[in-house]
C-alpha positions as CSV (number, residue, x, y, z in Angstrom):
1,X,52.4,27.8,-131.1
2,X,50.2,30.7,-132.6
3,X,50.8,29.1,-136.1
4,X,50.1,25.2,-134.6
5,X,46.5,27.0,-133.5
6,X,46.1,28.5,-136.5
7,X,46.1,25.1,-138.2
8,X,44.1,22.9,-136.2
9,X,41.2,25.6,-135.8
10,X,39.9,25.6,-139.0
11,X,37.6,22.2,-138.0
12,X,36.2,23.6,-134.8
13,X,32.8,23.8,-134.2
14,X,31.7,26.6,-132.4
15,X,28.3,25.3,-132.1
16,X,29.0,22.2,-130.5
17,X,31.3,23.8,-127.7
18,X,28.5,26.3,-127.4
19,X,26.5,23.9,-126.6
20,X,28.6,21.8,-124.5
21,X,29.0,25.2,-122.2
22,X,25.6,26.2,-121.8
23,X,24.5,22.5,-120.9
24,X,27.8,22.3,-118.1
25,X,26.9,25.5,-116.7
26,X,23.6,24.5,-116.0
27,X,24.4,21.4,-114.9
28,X,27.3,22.6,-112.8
29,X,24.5,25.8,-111.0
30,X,22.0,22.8,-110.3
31,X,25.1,20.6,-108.5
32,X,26.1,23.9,-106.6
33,X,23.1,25.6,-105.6
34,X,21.5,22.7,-104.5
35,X,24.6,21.7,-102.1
36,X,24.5,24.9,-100.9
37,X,21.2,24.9,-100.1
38,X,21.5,22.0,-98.4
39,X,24.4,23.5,-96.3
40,X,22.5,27.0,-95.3
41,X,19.3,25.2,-94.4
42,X,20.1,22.2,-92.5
43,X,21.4,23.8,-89.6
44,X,17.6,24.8,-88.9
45,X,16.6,21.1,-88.1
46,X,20.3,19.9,-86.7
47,X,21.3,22.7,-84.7
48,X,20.3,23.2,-80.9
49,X,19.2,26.9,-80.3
50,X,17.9,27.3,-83.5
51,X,14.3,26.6,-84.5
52,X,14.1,23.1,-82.4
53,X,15.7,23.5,-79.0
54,X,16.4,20.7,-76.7
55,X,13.4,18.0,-77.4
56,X,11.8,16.2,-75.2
57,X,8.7,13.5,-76.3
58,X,6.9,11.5,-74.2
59,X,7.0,8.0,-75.8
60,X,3.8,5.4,-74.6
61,X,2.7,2.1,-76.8
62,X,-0.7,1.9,-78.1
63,X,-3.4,0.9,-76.5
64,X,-5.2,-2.0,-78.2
65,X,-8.8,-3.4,-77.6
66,X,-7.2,-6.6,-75.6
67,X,-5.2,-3.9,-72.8
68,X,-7.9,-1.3,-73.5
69,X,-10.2,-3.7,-71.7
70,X,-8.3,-5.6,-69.4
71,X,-6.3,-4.4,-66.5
72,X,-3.5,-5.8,-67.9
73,X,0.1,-3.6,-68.3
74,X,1.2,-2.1,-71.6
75,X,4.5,-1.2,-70.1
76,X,7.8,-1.4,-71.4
77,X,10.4,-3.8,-70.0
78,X,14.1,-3.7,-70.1
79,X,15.3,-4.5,-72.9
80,X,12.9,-2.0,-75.0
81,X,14.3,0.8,-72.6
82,X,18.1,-0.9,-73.4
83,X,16.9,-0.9,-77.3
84,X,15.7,2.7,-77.1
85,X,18.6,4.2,-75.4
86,X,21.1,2.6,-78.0
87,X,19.3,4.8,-81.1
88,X,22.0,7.4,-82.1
89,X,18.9,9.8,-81.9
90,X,18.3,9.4,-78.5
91,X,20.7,11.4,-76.1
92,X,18.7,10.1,-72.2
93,X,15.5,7.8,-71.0
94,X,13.3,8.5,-68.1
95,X,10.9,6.3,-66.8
96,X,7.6,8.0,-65.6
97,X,6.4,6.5,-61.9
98,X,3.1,5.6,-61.1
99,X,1.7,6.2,-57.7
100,X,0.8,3.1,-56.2
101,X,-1.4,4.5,-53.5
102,X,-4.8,6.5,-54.1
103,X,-4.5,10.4,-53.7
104,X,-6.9,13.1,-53.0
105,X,-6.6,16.7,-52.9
106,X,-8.6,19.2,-51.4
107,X,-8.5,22.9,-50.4
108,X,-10.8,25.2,-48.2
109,X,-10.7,28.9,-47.5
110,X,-13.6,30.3,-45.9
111,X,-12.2,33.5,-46.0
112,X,-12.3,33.3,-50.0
113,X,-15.7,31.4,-49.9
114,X,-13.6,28.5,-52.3
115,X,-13.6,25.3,-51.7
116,X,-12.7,21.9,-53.5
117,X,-11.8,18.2,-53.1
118,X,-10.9,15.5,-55.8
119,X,-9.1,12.4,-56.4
120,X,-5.8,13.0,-58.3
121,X,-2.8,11.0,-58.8
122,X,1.0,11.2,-59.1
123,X,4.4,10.7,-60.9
124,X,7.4,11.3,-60.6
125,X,10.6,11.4,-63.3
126,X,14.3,11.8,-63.1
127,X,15.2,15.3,-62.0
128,X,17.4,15.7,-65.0
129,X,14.4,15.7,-67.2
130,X,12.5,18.7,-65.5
131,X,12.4,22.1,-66.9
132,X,11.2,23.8,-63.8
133,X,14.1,25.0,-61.3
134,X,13.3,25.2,-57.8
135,X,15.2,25.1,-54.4
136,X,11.8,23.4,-53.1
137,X,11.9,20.7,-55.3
138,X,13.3,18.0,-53.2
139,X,11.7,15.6,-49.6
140,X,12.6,13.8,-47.0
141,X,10.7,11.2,-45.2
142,X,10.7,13.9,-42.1
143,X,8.8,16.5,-44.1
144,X,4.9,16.8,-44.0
145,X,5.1,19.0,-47.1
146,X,4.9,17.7,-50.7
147,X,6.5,20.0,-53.5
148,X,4.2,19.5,-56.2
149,X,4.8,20.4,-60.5
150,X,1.4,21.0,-62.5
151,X,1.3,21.0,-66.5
152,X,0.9,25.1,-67.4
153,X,-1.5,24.0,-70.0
154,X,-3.6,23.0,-66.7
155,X,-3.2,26.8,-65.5
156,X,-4.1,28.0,-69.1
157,X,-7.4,25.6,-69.6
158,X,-8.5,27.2,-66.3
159,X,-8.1,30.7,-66.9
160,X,-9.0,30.7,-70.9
161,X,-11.6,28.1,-70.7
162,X,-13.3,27.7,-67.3
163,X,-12.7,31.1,-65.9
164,X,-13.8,32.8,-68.8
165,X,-16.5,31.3,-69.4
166,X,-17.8,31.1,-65.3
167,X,-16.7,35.2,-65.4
168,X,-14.7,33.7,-62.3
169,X,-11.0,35.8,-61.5
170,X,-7.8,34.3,-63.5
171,X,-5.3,32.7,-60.7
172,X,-1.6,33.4,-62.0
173,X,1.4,31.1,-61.1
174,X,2.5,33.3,-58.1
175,X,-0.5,32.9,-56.4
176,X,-1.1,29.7,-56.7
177,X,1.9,28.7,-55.4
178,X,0.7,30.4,-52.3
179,X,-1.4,27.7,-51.8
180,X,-1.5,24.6,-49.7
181,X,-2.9,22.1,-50.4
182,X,-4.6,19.0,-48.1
183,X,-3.0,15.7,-49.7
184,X,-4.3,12.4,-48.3
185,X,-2.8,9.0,-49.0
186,X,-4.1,6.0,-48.5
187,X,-4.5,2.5,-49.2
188,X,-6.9,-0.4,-48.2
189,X,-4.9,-2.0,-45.5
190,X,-3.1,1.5,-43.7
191,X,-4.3,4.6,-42.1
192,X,-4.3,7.7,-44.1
193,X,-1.7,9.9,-44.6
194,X,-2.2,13.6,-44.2
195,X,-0.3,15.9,-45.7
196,X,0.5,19.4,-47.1
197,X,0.8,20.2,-50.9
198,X,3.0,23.0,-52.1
199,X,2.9,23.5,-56.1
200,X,6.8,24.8,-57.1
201,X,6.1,25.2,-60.9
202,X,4.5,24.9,-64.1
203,X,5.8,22.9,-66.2
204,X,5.4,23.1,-70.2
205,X,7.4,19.7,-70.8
206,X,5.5,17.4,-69.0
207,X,1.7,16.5,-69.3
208,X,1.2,15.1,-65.6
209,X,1.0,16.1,-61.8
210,X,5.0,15.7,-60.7
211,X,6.5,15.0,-57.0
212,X,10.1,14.1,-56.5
213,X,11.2,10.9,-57.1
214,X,12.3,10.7,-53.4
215,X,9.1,11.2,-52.1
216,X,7.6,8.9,-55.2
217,X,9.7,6.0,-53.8
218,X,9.1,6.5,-49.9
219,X,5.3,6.9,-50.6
220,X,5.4,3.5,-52.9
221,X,7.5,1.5,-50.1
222,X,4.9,2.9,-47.4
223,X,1.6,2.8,-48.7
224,X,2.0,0.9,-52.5
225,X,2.2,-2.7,-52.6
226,X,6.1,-2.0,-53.5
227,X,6.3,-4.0,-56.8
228,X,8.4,-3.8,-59.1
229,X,6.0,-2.3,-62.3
230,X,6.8,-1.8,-65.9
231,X,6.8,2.0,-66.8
232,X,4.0,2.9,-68.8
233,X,5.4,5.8,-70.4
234,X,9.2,6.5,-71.0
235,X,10.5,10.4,-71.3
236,X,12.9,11.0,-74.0
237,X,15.5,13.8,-74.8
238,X,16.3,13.6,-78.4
239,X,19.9,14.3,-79.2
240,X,19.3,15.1,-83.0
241,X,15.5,15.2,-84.2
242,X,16.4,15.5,-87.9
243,X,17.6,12.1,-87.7
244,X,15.6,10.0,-90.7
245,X,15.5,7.3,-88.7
246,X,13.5,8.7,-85.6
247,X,10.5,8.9,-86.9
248,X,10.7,5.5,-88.7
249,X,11.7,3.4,-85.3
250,X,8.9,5.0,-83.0
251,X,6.2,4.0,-86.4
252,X,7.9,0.7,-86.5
253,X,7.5,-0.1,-82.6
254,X,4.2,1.1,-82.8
255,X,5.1,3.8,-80.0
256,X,3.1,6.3,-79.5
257,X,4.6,10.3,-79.4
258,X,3.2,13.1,-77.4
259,X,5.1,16.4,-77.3
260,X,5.9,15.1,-80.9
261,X,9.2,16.8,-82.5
262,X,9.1,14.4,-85.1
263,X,8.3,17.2,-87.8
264,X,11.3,18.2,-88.2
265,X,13.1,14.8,-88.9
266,X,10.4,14.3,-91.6
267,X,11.5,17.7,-92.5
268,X,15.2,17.0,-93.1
269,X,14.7,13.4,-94.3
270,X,12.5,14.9,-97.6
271,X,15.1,17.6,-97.6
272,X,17.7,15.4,-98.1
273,X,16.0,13.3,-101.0
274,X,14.9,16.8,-102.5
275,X,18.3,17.9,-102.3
276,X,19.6,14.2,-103.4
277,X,17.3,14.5,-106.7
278,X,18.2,17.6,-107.6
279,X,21.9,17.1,-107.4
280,X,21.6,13.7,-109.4
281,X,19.5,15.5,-112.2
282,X,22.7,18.5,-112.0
283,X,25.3,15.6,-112.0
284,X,23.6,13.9,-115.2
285,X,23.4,17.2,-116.9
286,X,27.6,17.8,-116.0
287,X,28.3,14.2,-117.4
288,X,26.0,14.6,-120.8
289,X,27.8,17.9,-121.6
290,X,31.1,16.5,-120.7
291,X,30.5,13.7,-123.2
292,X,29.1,16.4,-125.6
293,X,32.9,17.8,-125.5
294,X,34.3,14.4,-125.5
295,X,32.6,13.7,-128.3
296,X,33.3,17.5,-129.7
297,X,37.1,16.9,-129.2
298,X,37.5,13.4,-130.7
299,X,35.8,14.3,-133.8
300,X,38.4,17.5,-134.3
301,X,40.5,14.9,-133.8
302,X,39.6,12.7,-136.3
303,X,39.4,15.5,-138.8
304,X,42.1,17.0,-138.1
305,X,44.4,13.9,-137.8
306,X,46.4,14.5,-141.2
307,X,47.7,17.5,-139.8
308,X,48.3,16.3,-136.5
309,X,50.7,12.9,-137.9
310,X,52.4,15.7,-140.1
311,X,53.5,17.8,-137.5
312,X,54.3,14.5,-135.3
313,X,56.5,13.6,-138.6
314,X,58.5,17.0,-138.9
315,X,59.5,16.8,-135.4
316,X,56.8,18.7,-133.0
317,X,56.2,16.6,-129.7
318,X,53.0,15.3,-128.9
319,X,52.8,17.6,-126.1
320,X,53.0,20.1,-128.2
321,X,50.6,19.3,-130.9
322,X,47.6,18.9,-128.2
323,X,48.1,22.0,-126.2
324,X,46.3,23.7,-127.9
325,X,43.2,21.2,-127.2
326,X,43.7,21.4,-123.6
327,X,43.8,25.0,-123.0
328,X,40.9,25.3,-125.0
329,X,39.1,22.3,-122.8
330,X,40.7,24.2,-119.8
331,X,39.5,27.5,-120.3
332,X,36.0,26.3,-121.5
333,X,35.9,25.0,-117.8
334,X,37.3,27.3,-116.4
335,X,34.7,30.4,-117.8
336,X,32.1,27.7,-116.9
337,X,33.2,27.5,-113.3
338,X,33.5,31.6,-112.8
339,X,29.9,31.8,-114.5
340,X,28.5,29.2,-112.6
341,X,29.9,30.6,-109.0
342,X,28.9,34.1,-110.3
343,X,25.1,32.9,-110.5
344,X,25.0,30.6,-107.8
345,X,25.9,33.2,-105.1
346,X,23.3,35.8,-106.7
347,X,20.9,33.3,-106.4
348,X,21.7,32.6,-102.5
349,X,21.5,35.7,-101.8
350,X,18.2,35.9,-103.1
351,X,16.8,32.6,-101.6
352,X,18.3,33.8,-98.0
353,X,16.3,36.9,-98.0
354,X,13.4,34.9,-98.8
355,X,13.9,32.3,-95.8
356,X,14.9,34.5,-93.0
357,X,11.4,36.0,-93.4
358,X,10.2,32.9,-92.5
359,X,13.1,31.1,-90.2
360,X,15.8,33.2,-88.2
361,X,18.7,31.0,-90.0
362,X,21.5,33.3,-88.3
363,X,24.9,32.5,-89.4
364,X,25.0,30.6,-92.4
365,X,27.6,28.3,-94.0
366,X,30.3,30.0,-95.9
367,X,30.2,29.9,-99.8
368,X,34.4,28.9,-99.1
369,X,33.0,25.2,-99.2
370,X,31.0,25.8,-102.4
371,X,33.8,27.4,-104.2
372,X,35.8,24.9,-103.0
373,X,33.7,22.3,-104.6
374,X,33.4,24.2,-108.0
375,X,37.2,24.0,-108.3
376,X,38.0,20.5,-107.9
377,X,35.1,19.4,-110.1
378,X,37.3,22.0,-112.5
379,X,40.5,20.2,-112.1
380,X,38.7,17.2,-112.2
381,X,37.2,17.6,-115.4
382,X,40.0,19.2,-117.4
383,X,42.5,16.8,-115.9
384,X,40.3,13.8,-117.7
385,X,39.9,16.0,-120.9
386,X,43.8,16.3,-120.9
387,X,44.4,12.6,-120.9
388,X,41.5,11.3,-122.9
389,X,42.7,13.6,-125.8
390,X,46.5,12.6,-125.2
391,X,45.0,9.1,-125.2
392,X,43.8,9.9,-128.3
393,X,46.6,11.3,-130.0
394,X,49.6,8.8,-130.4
């Protein structure tokens, strides 16, 4: 064997499969390091508990001069609640119900010197889609108490913004849930209803004064004209907001998104084409330099073809006469692969320190995968070097 080397070596050019290395290992890093980039950051925008907990958007349609001006409904019928809960991004739909009755609130403590009255108004949504927990939060037609959710941001606008700027005392959620407040419903055609408020929570979900849907549907059948009416705004968990395609559907049915998550599925979408680029650009790099040793191989071939029909003549098998071809294809891809993993994991290691002081990415995807990878494009490659140069050599 050492003498068979010895004889087809003289033709080699060291040049060419120095150049062939250099441009496969930086073909192969880019195909790697870009994967597992890809792999590391990801879970930031996929995974629950991570940077984007559960989501929650509140989804409305736009308002457009014609139903800006006219009392007519911009809600949403069936069959876009039906289309909206078959998106793979969506995980539940809520409807948000209107009060059908006018409302007003008032509260008086002479003791306190504070007084106040004002019209107001109610919905209600599924229970399942509330984030405040309360034993309170439920009625029954025999109660003269109405549990009652405000948004927090109404709490904060009041103490940062109004109370500051009055140099009146900040009211914290405990003791405003000390408070009762004197509801009155009422309607053109019935008596008023008085009755006690009670606020349970704050909610930082949901933009809008909340009462249980119990009490939402006894109040409608009682003192709203009890139709049937289209929800104008719809509640939405999202089950995955990196999908690509969330943003895209709410733009394309001109829904309008408040509570908007949809950041992060722009986030991962570019991600994904960044990631997709970058790997193509590796990929054509890997196939260039493999055609560079291709090319490298067949024309040691060619020059050294004399030799090769002379040893075929005196008895050596072909297997033989191109061993020593394919272990030199072998172990060219093999160095490349150990080089290659070698710089790929220094360079995570340096890109992870430089994310988690931005992004808590916690446990990250293990470089088995990438390693993994690396080796079967290895025994990819060298397995089509080994039979292009055996097709080669008759």
């Amino acid at each position: 064997m050492k003498l068979v080397w010895k004889l087809l070596r003289e033709n080699i050019s060291k040049a060419q499969l120095i150049g062939f290395g250099i441009a496969n290992l930086i073909g192969l890093i880019i195909v790697l390091l870009a994967i597992q980039f890809y792999l590391d950051i990801s879970p930031v925008f996929t995974e629950k508990d991570k940077l984007f907990k559960r989501d929650y958007v509140t989804v409305s349609k736009q308002v457009g001069l014609i139903t800006g001006l006219t009392a007519k409904s911009n809600g949403f019928n069936s069959a876009e609640i039906e289309d909206l809960k078959k998106q793979p991004f969506v995980k539940d739909v809520g409807a948000f119900t209107p009060s059908q009755y006018s409302v007003f609130a008032g509260f008086n403590n002479q003791n306190m010197g504070v007084g106040f009255n004002t019209e107001m108004f109610f919905e209600a949504v599924p229970d399942n889609f509330i984030d405040v927990k309360s034993e309170d939060w439920k009625f029954s037609p025999l109660d003269t108490s109405i549990p009652i959710i405000l948004p927090k941001n109404y709490l904060d606008l009041y103490n940062f913004g109004f109370a500051e700027s009055k140099s009146m005392p900040k009211l914290t959620e405990g003791l405003i849930g000390m408070i009762n407040l004197n509801i009155t419903i009422f309607t053109k055609h019935k008596e008023p209803k008085e009755m006690k408020g009670r606020i349970v929570g704050f909610s930082n979900r949901i933009n809008t004064i909340l009462v249980p849907e119990s009490f939402m549907s006894w109040a409608n059948e009682h003192y709203g004209n009890n139709t049937q009416v289209q929800p104008a705004r719809l509640i939405v968990e999202i089950s995955n907001v990196a999908d690509p395609n969330l943003a895209n559907y709410f733009k394309t049915k001109g829904y309008e998104i408040s509570g908007d998550n949809t950041t992060a599925s722009k986030m991962a979408f570019f991600l994904k084409i960044i990631v997709g680029i970058v790997v193509s650009v590796g990929i054509v790099i890997c196939l260039l330099s493999f055609f560079v040793l291709v090319l490298s191989i067949f024309l040691l071939l060619e020059k050294n073809m004399g030799k090769l029909k002379t040893l075929r003549l005196v008895g050596y098998t072909k297997s033989y006469v191109v061993r020593p071809y394919e272990l030199l294809t072998v172990i060219l891809n093999g160095v490349i692969l150990v080089i290659s993993l070698m710089i790929v994991l220094v360079l995570r290691g340096k890109y992870l320190d430089a994310v988690n002081k931005v992004l808590s990415i916690g446990e990250t995807v293990s470089a088995v995968y990438i390693v993994s990878l690396g080796i079967l494009i290895f025994v990819l490659l060298s397995l089509l070097n080994i039979f292009i140069i055996r097709r080669k050599v008759k």
